[in-house]
N, C-alpha and C positions, 0 to 999 in steps of 0.2 A: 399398950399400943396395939393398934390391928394393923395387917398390910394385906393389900392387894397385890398376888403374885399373877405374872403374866409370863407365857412363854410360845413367841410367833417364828414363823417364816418371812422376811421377807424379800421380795425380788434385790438383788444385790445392787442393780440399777437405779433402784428406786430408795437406794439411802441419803440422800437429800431429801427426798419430798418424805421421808417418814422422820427424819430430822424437823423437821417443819411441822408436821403434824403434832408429832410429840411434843414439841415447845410451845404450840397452842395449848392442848391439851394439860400439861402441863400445869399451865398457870392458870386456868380454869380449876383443876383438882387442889392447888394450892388457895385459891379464892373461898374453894367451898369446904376449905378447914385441912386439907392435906397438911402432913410435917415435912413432905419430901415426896420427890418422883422419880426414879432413877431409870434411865434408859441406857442397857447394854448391848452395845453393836457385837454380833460375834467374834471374838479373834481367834481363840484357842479352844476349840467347841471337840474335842475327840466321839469318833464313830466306836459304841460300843459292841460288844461281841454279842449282846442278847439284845438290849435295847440302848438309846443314847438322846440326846437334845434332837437329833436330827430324824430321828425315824419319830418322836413320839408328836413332832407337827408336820410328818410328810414332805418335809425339804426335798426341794427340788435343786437340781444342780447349780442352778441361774441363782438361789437364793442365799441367804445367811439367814441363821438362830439369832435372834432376839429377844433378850431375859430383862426385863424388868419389874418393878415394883412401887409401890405407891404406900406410903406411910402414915395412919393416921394416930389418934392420938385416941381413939374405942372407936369401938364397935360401931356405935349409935351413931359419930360424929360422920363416920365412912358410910354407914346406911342412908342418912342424910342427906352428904353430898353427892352421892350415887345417883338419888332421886332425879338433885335438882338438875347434875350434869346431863341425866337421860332426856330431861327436857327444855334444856340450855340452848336460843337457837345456835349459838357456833358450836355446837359438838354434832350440829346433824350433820350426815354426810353429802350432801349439799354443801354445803359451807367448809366441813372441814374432813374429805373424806379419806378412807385410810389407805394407804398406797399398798394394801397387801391382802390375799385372801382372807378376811373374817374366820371362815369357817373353819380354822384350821389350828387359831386360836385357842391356847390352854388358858384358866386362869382358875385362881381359886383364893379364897378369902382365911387367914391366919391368923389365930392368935398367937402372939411373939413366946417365946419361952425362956430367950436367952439372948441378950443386945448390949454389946460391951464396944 
């Protein structure tokens, strides 16, 4: 397996419309061969002594940490649907845009080591 790890801000206001957003997206990334997509609303996110969830995407007071990830089944399959999602018209932001700053956005692509 590969997963795509993600980890945002986003306005605490704005957890419906990224509930929405995510359940598009979603079934879009499942369409394009995804095994799963998991979206985690922050609840128990601790502030650490050097760094933590919350400093390393510049949380704002107004906002919650949001950990999710996206599971595929290789590499190839996630490079793939990557593609096709970047040029999918409902993934533009137009159509379906993200309810939180981009820029602030971690994410990074893993190969699994251990899945029980």
């Amino acid at each position: 397996m590969y997963v795509d790890g993600y980890l945002l801000a986003v306005p605490t206001a704005n957890k419906d419309l990224y509930r929405a957003h995510a359940t598009q997206t979603a079934a879009i990334f499942k369409e394009l061969g995804a095994l799963a997509v998991v979206e985690c609303w922050g609840d128990e996110v601790p502030t650490g002594k050097l760094n933590s969830m919350h400093t390393a995407v510049l949380r704002k007071d107004d906002e919650t940490v949001v950990f999710s990830w996206v599971m595929w089944p290789d590499k190839a399959t996630r490079d793939a649907g990557n593609q096709k999602a970047y040029e999918d018209p409902r993934m533009s932001p137009e159509t379906n845009p993200m309810p939180l700053d981009g820029s602030r956005l971690i994410y990074g692509g893993f190969d699994v080591l251990v899945s029980g």
